[in-house]
C-alpha positions in Angstrom: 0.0 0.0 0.0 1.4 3.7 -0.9 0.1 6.5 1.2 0.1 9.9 -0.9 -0.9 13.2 1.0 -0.9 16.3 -1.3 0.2 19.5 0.3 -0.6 23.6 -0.3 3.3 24.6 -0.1 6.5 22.5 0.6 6.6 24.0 4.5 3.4 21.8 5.0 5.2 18.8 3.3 8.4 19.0 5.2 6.4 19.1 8.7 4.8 15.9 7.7 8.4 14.5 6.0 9.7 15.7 9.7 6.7 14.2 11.6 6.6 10.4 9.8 10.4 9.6 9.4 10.2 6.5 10.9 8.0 5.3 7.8 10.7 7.2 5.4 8.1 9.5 3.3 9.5 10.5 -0.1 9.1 14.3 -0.9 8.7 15.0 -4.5 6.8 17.4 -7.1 4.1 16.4 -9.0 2.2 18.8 -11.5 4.4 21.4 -9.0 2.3 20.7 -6.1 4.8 19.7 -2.8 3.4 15.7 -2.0 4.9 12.9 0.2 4.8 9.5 -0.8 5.0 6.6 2.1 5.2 3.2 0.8 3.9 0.4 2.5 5.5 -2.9 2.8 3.4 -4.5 5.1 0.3 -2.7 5.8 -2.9 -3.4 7.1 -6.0 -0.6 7.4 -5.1 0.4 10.8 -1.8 0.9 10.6 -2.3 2.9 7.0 -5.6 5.1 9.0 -2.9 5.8 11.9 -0.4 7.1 8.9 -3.3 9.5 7.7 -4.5 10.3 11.1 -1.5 11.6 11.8 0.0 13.5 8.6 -3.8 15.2 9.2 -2.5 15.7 12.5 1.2 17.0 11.9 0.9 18.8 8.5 -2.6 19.8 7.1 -2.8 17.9 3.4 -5.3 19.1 1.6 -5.4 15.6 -0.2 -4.5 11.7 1.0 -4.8 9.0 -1.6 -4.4 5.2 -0.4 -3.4 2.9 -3.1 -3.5 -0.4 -3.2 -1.2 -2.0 -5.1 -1.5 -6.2 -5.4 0.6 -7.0 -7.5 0.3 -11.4 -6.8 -3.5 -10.9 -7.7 -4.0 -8.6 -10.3 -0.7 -7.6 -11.7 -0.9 -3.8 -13.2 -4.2 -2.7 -11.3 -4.4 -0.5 -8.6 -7.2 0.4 -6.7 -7.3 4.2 -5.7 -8.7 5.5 -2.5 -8.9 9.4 -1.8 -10.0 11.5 1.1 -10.3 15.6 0.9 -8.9 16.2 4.3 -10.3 19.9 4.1 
């Protein structure tokens, strides 16, 4: 599972970079808006709603997608779930 929180400004994203380090985030650009990316390896829901509780918490996304990503089952599909935060 990949945890993608979109942000208003990179100051936002680095709080949350800052906050979730233990789960290393990956700070990037993407259509120049600041996002983290935190992948996964073994996830289940509680631990991924913990994730988003606290980058809600900690830095204010305006944006948090889940995606699921199986790649045993259905190799190439990915099932997308996104939460406004505002």
């Amino acid at each position: 599972m990949k945890i993608v929180a979109h942000y208003k400004n990179e100051q936002l994203q680095t709080k949350g970079w800052k906050a979730l380090a233990r789960y290393r985030p990956t700070k990037m650009l993407q259509d120049g808006m600041p996002v983290l990316s935190i992948e996964l390896t073994t996830s289940t829901k509680d631990l991924a709603n913990s994730i988003v509780k606290e980058l809600k918490k900690e830095s204010t996304p305006f944006l948090i997608a889940k995606v699921n990503v199986d790649i045993h089952k259905d190799a190439g599909k990915e099932t997308d779930e996104r939460m406004s935060v505002n």
